[in-house]
C-alpha positions as CSV (number, residue, x, y, z in Angstrom):
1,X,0.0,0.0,0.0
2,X,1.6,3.5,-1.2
3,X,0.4,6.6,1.1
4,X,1.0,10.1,0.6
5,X,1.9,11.8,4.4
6,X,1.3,16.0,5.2
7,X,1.4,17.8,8.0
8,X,-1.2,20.9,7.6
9,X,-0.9,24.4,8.6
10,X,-2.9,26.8,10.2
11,X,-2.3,29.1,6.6
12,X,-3.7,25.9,4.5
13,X,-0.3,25.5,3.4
14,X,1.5,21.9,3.5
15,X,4.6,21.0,5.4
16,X,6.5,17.9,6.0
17,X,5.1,15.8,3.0
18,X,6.5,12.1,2.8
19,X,5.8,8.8,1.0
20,X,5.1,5.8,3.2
21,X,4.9,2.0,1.5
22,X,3.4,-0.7,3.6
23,X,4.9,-4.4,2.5
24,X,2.0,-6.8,1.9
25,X,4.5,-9.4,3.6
26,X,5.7,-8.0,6.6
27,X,2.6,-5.3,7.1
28,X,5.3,-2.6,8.7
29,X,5.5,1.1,7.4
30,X,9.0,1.4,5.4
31,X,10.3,4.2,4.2
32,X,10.0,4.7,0.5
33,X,13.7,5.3,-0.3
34,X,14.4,2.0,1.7
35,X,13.0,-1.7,0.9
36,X,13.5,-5.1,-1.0
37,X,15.1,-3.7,-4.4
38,X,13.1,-6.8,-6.1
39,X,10.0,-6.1,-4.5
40,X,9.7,-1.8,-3.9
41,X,7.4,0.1,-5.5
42,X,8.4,2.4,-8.3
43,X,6.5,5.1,-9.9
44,X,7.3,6.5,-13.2
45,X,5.9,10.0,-13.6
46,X,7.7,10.3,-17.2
47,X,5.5,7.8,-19.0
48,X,2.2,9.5,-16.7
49,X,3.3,12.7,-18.9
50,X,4.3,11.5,-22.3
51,X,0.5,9.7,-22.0
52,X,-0.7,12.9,-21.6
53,X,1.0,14.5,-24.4
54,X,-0.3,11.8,-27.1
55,X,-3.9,12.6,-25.7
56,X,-3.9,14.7,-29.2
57,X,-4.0,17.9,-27.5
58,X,-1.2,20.4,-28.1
59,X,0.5,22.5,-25.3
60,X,-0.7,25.8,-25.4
61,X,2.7,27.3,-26.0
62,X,2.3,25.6,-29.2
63,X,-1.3,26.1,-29.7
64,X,-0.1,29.4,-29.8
65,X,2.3,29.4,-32.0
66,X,1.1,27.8,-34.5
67,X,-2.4,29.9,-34.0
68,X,0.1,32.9,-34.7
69,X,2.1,31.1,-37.8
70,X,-1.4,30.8,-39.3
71,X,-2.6,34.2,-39.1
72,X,0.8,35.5,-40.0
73,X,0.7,33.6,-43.4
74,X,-2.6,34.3,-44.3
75,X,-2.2,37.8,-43.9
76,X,1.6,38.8,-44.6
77,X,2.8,35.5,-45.7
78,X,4.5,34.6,-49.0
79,X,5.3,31.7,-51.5
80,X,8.0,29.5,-50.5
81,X,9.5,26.6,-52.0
82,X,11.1,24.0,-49.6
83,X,12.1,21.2,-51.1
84,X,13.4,21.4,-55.1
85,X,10.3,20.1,-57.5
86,X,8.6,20.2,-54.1
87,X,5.2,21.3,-53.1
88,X,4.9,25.5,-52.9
89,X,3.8,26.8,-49.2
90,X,2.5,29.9,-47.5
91,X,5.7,31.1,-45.7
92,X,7.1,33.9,-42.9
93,X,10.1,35.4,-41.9
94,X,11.3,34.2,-38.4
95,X,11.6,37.8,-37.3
96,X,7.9,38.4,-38.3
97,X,6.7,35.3,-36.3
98,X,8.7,36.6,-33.3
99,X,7.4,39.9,-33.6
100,X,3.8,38.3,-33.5
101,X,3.9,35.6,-31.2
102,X,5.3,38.4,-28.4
103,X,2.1,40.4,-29.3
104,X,0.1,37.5,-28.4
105,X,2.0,36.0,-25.5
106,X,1.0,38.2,-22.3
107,X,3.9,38.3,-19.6
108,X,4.1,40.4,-16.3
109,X,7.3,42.0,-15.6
110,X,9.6,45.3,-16.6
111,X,10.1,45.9,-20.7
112,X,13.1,44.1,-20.5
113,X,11.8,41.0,-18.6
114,X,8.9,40.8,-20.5
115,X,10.8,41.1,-23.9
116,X,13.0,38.5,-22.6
117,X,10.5,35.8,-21.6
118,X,8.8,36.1,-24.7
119,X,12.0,35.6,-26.4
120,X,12.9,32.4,-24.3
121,X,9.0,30.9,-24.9
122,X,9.2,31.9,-28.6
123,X,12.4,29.4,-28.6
124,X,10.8,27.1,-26.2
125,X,7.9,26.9,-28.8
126,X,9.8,26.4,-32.0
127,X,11.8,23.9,-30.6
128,X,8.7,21.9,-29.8
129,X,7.1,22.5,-32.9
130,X,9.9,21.4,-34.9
131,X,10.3,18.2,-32.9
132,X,6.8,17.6,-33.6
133,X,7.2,18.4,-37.5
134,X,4.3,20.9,-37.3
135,X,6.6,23.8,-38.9
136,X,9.3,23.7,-41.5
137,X,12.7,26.0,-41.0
138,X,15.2,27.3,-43.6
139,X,17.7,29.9,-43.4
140,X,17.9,32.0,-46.6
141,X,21.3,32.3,-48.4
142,X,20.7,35.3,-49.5
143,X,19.3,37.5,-47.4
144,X,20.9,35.4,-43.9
145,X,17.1,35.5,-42.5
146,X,15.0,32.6,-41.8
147,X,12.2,31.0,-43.0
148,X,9.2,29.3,-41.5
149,X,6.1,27.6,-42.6
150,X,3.3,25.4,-41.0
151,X,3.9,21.4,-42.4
152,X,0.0,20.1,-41.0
């Protein structure tokens, strides 16, 4: 049996949280660090979240984004050719998107902390979206700026 210990305050707040594992053997209250290696207990949060994340439901960081892409394409976007004898696609500058997504990404802060944590998300965002093939990214070679366009 797995049990989850707190102490509460006055405030609400909780203090002095443990984990306690009872041995169906023996019936005594171990510690959860300590214990039979063959027969402990082991919980796996990792596969809990990566469950979650094939649910089909994007994080809203990346909702956003691509939300953002999309509306940036339609209205400002142009025609861009990835891949040689390749389908043509409604592209963006990476700059643009930036701009964009920090227009639609509310953050508390000073100007500097807030332009700064938009900047970090922004990154945080692509990154994901790129792991999950959702955009497409190419640096130009003539102009040194990059390119981005939605892949689904």
């Amino acid at each position: 049996m797995l049990a989850t210990l707190a102490e509460r305050e006055l405030t609400g707040a909780t203090a002095s949280a443990g984990s306690r594992c009872r041995s169906p053997r023996s019936g005594s209250n171990r510690d959860w660090t300590k214990g039979d290696p063959i027969t402990a207990i082991v919980l796996d949060w990792g596969k809990q979240q990566q469950r979650q994340a094939r649910s089909g439901r994007k994080p809203k960081l990346l909702r956003l984004l691509c939300r953002v892409l999309a509306k940036l394409a339609a209205d400002k976007g142009f025609r861009f050719q990835p891949e040689p004898n390749g389908p043509t696609v409604q592209a963006v500058y990476g700059k643009e998107l930036l701009a964009a997504f920090a227009e639609h990404y509310h953050v508390t802060g000073d100007a500097k902390q807030k332009r700064q944590k938009r900047w970090v998300a922004y990154h945080r965002g692509m990154k994901a979206a790129v792991a999950n093939a959702l955009v497409g990214v190419r640096d130009d070679l003539a102009t040194g700026e990059e390119i981005i366009w939605a892949r689904k």
